[in-house]
C-alpha positions as CSV (number, residue, x, y, z in Angstrom):
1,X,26.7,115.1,50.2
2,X,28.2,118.1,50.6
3,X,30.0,119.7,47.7
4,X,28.6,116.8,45.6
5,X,28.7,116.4,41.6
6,X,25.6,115.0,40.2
7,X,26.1,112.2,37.7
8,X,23.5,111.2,35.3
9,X,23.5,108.1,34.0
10,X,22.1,107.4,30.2
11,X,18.7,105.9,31.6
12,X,18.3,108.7,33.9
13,X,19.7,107.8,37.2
14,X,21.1,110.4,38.9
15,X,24.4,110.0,41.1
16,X,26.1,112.0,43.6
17,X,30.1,111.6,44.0
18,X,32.3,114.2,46.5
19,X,34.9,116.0,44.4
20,X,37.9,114.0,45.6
21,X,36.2,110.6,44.3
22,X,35.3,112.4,41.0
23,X,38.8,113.2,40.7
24,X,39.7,109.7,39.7
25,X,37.4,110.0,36.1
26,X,39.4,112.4,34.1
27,X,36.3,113.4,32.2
28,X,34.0,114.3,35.1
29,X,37.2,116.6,36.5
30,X,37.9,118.5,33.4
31,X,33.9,118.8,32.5
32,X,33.6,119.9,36.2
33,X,36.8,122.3,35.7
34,X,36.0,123.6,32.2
35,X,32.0,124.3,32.5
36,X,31.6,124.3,36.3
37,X,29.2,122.8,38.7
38,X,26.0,124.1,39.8
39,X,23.3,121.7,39.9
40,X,22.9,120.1,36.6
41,X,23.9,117.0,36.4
42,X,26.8,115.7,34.4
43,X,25.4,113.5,31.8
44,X,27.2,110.0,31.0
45,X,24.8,109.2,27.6
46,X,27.4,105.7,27.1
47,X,26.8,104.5,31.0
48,X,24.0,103.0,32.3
49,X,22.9,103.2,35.7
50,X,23.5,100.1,37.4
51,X,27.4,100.0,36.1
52,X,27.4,104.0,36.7
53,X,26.6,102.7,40.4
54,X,29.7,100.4,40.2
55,X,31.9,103.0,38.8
56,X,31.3,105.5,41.7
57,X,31.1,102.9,44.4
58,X,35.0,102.9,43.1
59,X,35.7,105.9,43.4
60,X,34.8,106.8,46.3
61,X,36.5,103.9,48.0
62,X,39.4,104.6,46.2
63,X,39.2,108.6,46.9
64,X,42.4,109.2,49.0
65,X,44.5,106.7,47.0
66,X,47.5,108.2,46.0
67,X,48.8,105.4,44.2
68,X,46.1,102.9,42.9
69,X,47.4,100.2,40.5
70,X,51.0,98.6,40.6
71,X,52.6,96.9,37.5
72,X,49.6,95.4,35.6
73,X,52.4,92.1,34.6
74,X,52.8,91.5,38.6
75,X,49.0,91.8,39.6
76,X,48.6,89.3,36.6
77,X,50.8,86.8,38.8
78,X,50.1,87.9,42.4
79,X,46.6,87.5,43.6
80,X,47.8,89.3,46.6
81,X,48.9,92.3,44.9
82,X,45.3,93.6,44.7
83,X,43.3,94.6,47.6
84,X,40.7,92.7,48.9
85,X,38.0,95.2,48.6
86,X,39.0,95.3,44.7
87,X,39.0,91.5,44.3
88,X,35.1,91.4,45.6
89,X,34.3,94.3,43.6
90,X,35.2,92.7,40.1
91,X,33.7,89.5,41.4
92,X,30.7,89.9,38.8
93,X,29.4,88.6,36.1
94,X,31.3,88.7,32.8
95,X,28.7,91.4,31.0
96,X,28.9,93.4,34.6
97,X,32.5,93.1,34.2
98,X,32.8,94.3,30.7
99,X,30.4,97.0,31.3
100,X,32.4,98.5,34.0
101,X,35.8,98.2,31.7
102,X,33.9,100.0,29.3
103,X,33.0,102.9,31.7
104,X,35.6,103.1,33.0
105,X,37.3,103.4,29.7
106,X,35.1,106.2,28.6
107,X,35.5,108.2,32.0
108,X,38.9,107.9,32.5
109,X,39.4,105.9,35.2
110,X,42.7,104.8,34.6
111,X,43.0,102.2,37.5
112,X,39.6,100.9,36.7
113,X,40.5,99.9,33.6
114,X,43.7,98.4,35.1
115,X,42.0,96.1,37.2
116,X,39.1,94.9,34.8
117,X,41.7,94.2,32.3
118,X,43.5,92.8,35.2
119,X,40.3,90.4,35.7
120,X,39.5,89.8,32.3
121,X,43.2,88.7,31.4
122,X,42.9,85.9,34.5
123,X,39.3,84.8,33.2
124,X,41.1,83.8,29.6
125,X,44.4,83.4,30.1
126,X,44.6,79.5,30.2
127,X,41.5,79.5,27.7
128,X,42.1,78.4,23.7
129,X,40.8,80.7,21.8
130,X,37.6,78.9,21.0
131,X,36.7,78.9,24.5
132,X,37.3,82.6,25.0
133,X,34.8,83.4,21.8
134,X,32.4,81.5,23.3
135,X,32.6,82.9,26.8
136,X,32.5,86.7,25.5
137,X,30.3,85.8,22.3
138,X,32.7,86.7,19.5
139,X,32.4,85.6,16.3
140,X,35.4,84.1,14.2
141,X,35.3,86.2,11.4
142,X,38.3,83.9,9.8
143,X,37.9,81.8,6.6
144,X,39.7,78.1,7.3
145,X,42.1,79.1,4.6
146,X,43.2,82.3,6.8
147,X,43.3,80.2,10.1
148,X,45.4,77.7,8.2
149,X,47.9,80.6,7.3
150,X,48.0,81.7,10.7
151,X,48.7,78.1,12.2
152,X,51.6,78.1,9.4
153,X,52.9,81.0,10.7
154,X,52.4,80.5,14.5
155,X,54.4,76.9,13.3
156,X,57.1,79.2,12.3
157,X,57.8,81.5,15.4
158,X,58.1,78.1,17.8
C-alpha cells in the first residue's frame, strides 16, 4: 500500500492503513504529523489485533466520507439512517462490539464511537436494568437501602 502507515497492534500484529483512512483516528494523524512516518510502526499498546483489524477495516471504507454520522437522537430512531455497510459491520458480538467502542474511543474515531454507541443504546434500550447488568456483566454495587432511595426518588420525578 502505497504511502501506507503501519499499525501495531498490542499483541504484535502489524497493520497497514493509506493516509486518508488514517485520517479518521485523531491519534494516528497527529502521531503521524508530530513524529513523522518512516517505517516504524505506530504502536496501539490498548488494541488488540483482531479489533485493531475492525477499526481499520472502518476506516478505510469510510476514507472519502466527508460527513460520517448524522444526529446520534435520529439514527437511535431510524434504522435507515445508517448505511448498510455500517449496520453489518457492528453486527458482532457484544465483547467485539465493546472492544471496538473502546478503540475507537482511544484512537479518536469520532464516528466509530458514534455508531457503537449507536448500537449499544439499541441493544439496551427496552432492557430493565437487571437485564442490561447481566448482558454486559456488571455488578450492582448498590446496597437495598440505596436502591430503595433511588426508587423513592425516581417515585418522585413521575
Amino acid at each position: 500500500m502505497m504511502n501506507a502507515i503501519q499499525l501495531q497492534a498490542s499483541d504484535g500484529q502489524l497493520f497497514a492503513i493509506d493516509r486518508e483512512a488514517a485520517a479518521l483516528s485523531s491519534l494516528v494523524h497527529n502521531l503521524a504529523c508530530d513524529v513523522g512516518i518512516d517505517s516504524t510502526p505506530i504502536p496501539m499498546p490498548n488494541v488488540a489485533g483482531a479489533t485493531l483489524a475492525k477499526v481499520v477495516e472502518y476506516c478505510t471504507h469510510h476514507r472519502d466520507d466527508v460527513r460520517l454520522c448524522k444526529d446520534v437522537a435520529d439514527l437511535l430512531q431510524d434504522d435507515g439512517l445508517v448505511e448498510p455497510w455500517d449496520r453489518r459491520f457492528l453486527a458482532v458480538d457484544d465483547d467485539t462490539l465493546l472492544r471496538m467502542l473502546h478503540a475507537a474511543d482511544y484512537m479518536g474515531v469520532d464516528a466509530l464511537v458514534e455508531l457503537c454507541c449507536v448500537a449499544i443504546a439499541r441493544l439496551i434500550r427496552d432492557l430493565p436494568a437487571d437485564a442490561i447488568r447481566s448482558r454486559f456483566d456488571i455488578t450492582d454495587d448498590f446496597s437495598a437501602l440505596e436502591r430503595a432511595q433511588i426508587a423513592a426518588e425516581a417515585a418522585l420525578c413521575d
